[in-house]
N, C-alpha and C positions, 0 to 999 in steps of 0.2 A: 698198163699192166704194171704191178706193184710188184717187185722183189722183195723177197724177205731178207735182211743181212745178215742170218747166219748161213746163206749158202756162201757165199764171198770168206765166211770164217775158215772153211778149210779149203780153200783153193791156194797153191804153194805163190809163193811171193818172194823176190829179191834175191837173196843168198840159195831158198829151197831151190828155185829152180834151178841155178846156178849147180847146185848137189847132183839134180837130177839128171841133167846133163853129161856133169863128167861121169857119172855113174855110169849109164848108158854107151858113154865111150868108151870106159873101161870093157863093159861086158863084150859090147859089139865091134869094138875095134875100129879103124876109122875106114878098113875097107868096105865093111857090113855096111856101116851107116849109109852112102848115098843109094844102096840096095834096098833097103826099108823105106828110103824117102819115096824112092820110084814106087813102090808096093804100096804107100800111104798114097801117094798122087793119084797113081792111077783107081784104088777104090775111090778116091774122094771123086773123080771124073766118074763113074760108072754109078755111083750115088744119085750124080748131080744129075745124070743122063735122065737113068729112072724116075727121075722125080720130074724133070721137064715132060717128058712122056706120060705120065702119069696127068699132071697136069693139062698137057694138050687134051688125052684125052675127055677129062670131065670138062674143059670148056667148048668140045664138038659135043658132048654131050647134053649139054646147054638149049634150051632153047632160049630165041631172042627175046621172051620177056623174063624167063630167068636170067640175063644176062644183063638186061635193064636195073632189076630192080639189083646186081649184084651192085652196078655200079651207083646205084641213088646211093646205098647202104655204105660203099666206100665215101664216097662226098658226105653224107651227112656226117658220118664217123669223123673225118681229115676236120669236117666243119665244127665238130664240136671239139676236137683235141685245138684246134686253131683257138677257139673261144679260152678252151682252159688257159693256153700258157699263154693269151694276153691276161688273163685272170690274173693269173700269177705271179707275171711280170709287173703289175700293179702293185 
């Protein structure tokens, strides 16, 4: 998978983040702050939840020769990224 570099153009870097931070502190104070972390964690866990369950479900959903042919498609895939970056490495 190819990235383009202008998404990397505006993503903050060094000092910005540094900004963004104390900004942050300022507005929310340093009591707020570990109250937002909890709030950030815990959706990133209920995220993470639904997404494994999501998953479980389409791999019961599966049958054993779609789950075959998922995994030839993984191998062949790993087998040709293996192939490229000794290419590469050349």
């Amino acid at each position: 998978m190819h990235m383009n570099p202008l998404v990397f153009a505006f993503l903050p870097s060094g000092w910005e983040i540094f900004v963004i931070l104390f900004i942050v502190l300022l507005l929310f104070g340093g009591r707020k702050i570990p109250e937002l972390m909890r709030g950030l964690g815990k959706g990133i866990r209920e995220f993470n939840s639904a997404r494994a369950t999501v998953e479980d479900e389409i791999r019961k959903g599966m049958t054993d020769d779609d789950k075959k042919e998922l995994e030839e498609d993984r191998k062949s895939s790993s087998e040709a990224q293996k192939k490229k970056q000794t290419k590469n490495a050349d």
